[in-house]
Backbone as XML, in Angstrom:
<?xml version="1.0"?>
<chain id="A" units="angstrom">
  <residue number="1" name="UNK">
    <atom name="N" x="45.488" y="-34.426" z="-46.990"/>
    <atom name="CA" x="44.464" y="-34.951" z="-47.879"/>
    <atom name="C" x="43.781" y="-36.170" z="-47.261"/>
  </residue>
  <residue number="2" name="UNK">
    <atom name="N" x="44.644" y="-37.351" z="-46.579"/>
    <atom name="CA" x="43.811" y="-38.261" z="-45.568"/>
    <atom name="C" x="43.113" y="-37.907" z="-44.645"/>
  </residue>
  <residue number="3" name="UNK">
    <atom name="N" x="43.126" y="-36.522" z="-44.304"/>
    <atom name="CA" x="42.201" y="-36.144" z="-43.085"/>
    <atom name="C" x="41.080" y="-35.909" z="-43.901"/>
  </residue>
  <residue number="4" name="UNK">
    <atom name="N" x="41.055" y="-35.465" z="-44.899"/>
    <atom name="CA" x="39.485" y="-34.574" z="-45.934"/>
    <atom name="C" x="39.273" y="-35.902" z="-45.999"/>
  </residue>
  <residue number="5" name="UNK">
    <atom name="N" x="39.600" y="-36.965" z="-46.717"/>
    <atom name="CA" x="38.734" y="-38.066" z="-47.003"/>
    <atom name="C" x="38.273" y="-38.507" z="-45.963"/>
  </residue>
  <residue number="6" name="UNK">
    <atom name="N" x="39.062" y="-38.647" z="-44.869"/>
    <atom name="CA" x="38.599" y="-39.442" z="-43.883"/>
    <atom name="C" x="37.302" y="-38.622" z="-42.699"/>
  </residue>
  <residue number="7" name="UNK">
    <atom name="N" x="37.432" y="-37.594" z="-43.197"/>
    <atom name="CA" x="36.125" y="-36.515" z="-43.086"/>
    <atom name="C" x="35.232" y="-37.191" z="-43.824"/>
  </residue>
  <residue number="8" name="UNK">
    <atom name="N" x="35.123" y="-36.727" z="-44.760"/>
    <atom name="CA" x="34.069" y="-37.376" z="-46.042"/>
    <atom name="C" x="33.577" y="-38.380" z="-45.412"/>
  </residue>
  <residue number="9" name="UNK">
    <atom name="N" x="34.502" y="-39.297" z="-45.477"/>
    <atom name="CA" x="33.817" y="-41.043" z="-45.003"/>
    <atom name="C" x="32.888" y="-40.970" z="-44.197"/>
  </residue>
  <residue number="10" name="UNK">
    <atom name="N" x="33.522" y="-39.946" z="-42.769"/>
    <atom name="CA" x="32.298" y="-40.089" z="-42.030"/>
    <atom name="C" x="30.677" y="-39.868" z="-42.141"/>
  </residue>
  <residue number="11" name="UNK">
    <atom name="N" x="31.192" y="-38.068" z="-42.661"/>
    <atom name="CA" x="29.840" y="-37.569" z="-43.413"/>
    <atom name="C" x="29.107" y="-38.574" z="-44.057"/>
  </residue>
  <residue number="12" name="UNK">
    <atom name="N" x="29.895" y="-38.965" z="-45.230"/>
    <atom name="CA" x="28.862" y="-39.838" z="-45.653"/>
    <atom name="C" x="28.074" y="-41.042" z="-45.463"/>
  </residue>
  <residue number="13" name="UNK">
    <atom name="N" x="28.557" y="-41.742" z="-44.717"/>
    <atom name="CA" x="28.412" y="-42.805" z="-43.800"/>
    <atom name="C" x="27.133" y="-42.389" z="-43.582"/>
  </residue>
  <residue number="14" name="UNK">
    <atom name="N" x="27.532" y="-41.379" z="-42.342"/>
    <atom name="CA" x="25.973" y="-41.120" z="-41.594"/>
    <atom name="C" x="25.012" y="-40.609" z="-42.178"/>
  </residue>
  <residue number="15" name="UNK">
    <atom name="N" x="25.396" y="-39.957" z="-43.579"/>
    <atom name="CA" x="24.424" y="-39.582" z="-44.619"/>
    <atom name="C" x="23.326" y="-41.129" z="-45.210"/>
  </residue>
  <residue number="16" name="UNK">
    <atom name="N" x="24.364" y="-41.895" z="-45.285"/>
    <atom name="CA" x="24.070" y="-42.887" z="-45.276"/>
    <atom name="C" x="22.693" y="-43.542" z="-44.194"/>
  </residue>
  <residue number="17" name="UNK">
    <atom name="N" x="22.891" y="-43.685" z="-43.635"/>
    <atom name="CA" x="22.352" y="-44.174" z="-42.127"/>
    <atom name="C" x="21.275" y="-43.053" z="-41.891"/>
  </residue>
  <residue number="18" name="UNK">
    <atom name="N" x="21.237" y="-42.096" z="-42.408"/>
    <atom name="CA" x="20.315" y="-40.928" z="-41.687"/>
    <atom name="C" x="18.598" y="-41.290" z="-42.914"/>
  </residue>
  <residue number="19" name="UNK">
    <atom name="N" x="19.604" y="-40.847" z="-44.157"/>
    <atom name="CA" x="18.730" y="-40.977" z="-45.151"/>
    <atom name="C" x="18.352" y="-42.427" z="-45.584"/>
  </residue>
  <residue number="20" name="UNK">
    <atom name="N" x="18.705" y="-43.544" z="-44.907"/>
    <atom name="CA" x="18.261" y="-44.706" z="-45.034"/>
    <atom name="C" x="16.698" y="-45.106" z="-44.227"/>
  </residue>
  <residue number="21" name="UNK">
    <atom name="N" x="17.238" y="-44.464" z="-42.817"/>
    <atom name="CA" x="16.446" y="-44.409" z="-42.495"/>
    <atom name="C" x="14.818" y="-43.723" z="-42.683"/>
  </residue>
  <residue number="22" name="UNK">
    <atom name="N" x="14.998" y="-42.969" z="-43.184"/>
    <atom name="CA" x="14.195" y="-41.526" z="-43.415"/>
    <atom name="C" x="13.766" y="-42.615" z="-45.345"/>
  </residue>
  <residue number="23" name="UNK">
    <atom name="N" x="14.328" y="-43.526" z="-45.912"/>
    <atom name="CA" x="13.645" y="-44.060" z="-46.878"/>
    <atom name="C" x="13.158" y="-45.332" z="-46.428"/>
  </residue>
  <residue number="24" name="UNK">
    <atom name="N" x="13.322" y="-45.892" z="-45.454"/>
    <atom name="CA" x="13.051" y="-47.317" z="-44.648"/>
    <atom name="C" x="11.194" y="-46.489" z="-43.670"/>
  </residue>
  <residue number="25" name="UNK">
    <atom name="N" x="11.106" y="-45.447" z="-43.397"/>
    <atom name="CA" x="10.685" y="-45.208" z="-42.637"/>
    <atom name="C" x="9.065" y="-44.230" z="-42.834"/>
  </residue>
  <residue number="26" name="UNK">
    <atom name="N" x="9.381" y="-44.122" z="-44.560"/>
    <atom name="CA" x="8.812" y="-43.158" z="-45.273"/>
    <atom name="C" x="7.574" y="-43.875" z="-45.538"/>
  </residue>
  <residue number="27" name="UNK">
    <atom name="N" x="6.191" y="-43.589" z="-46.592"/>
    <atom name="CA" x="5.694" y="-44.188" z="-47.353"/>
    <atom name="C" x="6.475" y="-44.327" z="-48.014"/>
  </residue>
  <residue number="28" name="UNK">
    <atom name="N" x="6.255" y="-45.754" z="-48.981"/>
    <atom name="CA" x="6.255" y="-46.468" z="-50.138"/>
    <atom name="C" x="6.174" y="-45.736" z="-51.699"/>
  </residue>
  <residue number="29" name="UNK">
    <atom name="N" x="4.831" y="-44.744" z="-51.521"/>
    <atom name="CA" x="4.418" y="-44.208" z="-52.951"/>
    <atom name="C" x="5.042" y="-42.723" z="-52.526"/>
  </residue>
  <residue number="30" name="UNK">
    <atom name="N" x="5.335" y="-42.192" z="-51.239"/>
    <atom name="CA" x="5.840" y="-40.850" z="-51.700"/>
    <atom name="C" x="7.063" y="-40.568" z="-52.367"/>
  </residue>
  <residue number="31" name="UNK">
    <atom name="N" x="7.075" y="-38.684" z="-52.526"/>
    <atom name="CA" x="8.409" y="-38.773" z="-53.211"/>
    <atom name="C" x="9.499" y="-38.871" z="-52.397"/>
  </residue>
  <residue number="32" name="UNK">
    <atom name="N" x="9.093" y="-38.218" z="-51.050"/>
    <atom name="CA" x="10.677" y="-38.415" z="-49.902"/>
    <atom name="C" x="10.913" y="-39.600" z="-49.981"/>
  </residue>
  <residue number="33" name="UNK">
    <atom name="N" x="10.562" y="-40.739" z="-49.802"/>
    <atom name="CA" x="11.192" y="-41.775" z="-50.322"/>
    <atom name="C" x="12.099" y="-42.069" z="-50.952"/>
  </residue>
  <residue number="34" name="UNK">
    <atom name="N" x="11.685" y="-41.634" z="-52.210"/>
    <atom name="CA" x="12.618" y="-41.621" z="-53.319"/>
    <atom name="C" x="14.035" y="-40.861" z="-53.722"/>
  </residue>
  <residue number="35" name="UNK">
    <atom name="N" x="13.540" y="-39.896" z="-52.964"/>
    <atom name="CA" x="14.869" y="-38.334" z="-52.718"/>
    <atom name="C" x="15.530" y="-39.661" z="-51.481"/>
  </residue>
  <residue number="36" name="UNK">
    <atom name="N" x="15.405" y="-39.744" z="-50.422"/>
    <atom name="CA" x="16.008" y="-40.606" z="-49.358"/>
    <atom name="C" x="16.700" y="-41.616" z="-49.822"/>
  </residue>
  <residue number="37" name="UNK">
    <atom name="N" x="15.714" y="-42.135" z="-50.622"/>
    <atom name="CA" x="16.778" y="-43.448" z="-50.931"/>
    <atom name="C" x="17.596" y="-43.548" z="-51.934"/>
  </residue>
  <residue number="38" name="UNK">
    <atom name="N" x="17.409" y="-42.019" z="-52.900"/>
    <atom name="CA" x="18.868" y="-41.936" z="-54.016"/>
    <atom name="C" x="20.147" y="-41.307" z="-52.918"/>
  </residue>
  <residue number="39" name="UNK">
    <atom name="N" x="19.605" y="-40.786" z="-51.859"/>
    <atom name="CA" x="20.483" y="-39.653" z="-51.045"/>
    <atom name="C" x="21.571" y="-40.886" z="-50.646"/>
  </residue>
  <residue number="40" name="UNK">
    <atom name="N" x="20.912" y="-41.516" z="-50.225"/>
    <atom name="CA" x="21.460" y="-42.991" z="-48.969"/>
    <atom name="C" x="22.517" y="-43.940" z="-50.077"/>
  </residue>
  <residue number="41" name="UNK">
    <atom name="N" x="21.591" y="-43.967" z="-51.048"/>
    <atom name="CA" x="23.029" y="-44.588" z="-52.148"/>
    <atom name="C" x="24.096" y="-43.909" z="-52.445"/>
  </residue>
  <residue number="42" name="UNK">
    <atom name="N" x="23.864" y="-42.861" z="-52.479"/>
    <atom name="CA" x="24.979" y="-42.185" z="-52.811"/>
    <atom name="C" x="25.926" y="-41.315" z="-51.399"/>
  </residue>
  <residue number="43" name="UNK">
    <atom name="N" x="25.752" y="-41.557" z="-50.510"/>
    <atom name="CA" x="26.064" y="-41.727" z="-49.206"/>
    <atom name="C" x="27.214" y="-43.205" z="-49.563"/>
  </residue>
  <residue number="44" name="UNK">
    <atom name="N" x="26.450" y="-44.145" z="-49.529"/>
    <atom name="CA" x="27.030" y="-45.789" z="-49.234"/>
    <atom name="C" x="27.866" y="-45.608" z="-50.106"/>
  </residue>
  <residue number="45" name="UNK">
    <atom name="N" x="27.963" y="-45.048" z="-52.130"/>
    <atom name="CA" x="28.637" y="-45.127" z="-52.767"/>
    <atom name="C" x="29.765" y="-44.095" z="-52.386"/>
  </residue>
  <residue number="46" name="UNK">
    <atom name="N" x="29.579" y="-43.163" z="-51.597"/>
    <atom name="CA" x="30.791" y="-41.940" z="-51.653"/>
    <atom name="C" x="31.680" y="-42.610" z="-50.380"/>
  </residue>
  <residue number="47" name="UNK">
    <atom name="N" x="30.696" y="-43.753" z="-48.892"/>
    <atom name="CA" x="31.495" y="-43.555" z="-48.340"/>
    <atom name="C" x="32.433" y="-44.878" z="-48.656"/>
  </residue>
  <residue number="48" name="UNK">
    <atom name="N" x="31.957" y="-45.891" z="-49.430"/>
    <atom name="CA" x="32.691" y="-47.293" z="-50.034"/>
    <atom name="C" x="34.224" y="-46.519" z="-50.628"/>
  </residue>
  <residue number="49" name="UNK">
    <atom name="N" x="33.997" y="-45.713" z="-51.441"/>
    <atom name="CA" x="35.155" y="-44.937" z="-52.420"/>
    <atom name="C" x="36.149" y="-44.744" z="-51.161"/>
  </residue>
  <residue number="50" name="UNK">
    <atom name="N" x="35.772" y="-43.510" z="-50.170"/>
    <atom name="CA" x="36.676" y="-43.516" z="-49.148"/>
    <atom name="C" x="37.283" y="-44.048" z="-48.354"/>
  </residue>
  <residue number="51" name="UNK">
    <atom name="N" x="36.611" y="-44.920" z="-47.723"/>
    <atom name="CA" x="37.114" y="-45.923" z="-47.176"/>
    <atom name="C" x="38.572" y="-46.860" z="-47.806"/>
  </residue>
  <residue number="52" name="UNK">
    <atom name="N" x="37.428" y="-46.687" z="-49.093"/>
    <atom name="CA" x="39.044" y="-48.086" z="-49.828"/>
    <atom name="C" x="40.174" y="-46.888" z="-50.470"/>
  </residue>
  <residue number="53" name="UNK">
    <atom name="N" x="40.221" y="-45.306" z="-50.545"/>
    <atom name="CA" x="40.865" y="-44.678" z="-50.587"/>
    <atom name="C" x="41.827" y="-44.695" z="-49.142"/>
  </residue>
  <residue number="54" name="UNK">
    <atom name="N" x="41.082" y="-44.471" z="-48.169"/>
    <atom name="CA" x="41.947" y="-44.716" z="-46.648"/>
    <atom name="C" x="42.593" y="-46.032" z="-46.584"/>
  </residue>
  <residue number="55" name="UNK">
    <atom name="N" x="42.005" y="-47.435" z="-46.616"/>
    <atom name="CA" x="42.287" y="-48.517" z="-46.809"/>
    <atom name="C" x="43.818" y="-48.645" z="-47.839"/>
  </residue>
  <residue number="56" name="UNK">
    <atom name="N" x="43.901" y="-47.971" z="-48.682"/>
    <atom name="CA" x="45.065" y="-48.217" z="-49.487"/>
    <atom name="C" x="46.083" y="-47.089" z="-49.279"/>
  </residue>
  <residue number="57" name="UNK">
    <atom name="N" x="45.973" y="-45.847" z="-48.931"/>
    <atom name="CA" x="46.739" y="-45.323" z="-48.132"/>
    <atom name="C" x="47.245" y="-45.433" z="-46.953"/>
  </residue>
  <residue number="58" name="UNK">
    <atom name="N" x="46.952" y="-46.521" z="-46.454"/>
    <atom name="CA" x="47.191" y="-47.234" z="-45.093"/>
    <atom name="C" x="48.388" y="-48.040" z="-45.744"/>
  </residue>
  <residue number="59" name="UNK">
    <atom name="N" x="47.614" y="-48.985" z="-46.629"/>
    <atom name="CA" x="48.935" y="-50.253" z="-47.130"/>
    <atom name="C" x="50.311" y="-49.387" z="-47.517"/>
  </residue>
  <residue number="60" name="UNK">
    <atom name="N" x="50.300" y="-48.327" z="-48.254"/>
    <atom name="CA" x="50.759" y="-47.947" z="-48.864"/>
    <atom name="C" x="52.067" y="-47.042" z="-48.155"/>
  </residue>
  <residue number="61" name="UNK">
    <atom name="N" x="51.574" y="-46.691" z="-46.879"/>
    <atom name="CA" x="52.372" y="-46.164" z="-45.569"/>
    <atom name="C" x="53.353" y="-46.965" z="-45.127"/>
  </residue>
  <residue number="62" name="UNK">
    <atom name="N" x="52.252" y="-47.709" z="-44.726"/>
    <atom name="CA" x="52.815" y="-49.228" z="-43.722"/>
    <atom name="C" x="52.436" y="-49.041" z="-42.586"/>
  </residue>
  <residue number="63" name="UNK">
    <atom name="N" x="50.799" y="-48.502" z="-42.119"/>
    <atom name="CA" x="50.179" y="-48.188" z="-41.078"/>
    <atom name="C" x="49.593" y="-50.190" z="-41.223"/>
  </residue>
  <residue number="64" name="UNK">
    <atom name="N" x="49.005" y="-50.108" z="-42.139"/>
    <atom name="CA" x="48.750" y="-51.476" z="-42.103"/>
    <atom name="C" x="49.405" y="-52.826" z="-42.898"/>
  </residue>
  <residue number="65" name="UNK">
    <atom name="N" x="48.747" y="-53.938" z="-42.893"/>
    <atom name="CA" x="49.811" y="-54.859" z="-43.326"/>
    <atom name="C" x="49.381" y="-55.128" z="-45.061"/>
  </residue>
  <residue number="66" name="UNK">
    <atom name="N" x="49.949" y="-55.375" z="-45.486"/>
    <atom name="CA" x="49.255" y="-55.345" z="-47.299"/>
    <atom name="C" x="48.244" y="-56.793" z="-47.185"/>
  </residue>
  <residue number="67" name="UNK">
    <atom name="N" x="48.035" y="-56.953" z="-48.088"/>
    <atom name="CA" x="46.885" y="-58.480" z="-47.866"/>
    <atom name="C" x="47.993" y="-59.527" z="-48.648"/>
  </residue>
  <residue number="68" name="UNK">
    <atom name="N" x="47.578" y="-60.553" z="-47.753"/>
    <atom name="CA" x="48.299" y="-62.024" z="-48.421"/>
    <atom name="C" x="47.987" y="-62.267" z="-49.413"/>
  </residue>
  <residue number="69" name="UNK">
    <atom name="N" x="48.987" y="-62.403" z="-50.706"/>
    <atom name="CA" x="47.963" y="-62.719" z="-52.019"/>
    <atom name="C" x="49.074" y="-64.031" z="-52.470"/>
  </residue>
  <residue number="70" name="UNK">
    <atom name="N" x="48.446" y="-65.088" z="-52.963"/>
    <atom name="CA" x="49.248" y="-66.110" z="-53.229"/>
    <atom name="C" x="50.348" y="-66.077" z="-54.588"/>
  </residue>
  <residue number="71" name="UNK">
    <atom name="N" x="51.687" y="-67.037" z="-54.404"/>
    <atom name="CA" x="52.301" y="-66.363" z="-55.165"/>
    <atom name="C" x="51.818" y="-67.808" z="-56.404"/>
  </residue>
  <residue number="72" name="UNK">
    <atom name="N" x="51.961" y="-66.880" z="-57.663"/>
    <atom name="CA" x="51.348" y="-67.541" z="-58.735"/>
    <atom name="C" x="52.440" y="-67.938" z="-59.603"/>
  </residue>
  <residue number="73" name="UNK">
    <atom name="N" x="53.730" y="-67.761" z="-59.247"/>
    <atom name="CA" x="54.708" y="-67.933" z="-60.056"/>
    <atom name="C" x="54.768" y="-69.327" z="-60.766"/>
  </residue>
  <residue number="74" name="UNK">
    <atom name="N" x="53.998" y="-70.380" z="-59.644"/>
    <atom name="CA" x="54.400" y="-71.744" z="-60.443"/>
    <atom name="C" x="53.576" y="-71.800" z="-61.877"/>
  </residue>
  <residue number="75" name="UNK">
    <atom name="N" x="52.440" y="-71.194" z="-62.107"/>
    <atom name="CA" x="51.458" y="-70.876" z="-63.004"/>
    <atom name="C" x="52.643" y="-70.328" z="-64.277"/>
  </residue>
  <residue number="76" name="UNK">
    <atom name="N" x="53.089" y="-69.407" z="-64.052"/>
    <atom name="CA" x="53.961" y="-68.999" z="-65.309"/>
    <atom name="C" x="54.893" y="-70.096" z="-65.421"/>
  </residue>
  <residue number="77" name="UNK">
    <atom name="N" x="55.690" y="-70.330" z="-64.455"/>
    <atom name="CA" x="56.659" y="-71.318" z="-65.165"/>
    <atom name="C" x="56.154" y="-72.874" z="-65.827"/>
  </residue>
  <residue number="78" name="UNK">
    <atom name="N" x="54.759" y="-73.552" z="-65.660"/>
    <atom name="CA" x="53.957" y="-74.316" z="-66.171"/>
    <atom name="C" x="53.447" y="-74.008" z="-67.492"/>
  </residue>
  <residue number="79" name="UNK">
    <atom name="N" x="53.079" y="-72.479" z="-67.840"/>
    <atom name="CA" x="52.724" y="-72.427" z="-68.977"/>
    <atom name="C" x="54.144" y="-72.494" z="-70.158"/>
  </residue>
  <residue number="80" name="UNK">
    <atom name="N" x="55.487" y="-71.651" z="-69.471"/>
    <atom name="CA" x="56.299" y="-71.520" z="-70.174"/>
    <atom name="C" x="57.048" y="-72.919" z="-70.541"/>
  </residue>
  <residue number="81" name="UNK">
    <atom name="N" x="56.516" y="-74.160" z="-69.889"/>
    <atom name="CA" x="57.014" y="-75.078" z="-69.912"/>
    <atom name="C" x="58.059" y="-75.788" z="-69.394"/>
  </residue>
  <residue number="82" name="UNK">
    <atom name="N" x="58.619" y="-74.594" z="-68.331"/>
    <atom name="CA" x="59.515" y="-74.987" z="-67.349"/>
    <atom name="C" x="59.477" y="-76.368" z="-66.394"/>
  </residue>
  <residue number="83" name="UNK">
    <atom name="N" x="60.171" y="-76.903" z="-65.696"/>
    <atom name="CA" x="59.759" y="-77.782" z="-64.241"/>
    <atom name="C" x="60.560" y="-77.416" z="-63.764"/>
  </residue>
  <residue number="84" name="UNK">
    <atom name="N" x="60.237" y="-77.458" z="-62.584"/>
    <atom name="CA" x="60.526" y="-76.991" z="-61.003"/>
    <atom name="C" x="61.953" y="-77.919" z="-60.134"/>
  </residue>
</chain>
């Protein structure tokens, strides 16, 4: 299933990039324009999804490293009224 997405991503990517261009490159008032530049969003939006689908199947392996997230514990024990 990481190989299909990570298919996808690409596709869409360059779907991305193809039809960006082709709306960057177009007239202004036509309709290819407009077909191009819904195509290209939805390119960027399908290949954002995949990516952070690959991205978290990575963490989730242990291909990559998880992200540093700070620990918030002193926050709970402050509200609960604890000290340290």
């Amino acid at each position: 299933m990481t190989k299909l997405i990570a298919i996808l991503n690409v596709i869409a990517w360059s779907g991305f990039w193809a039809f960006g261009y082709l709306a960057i490159s177009a007239d202004r008032s036509s309709e290819q324009m407009t077909i191009a530049a819904i195509l290209a969003a939805l390119g960027a939006a399908i290949g954002l999804w995949a990516y952070f689908q690959l991205v978290r199947h990575s963490e989730r392996t242990g291909y990559a490293r998880k992200p540093n997230r700070a620990d918030r514990s002193h926050i709970e024990q402050e509200l609960n009224g604890e000290s340290a």
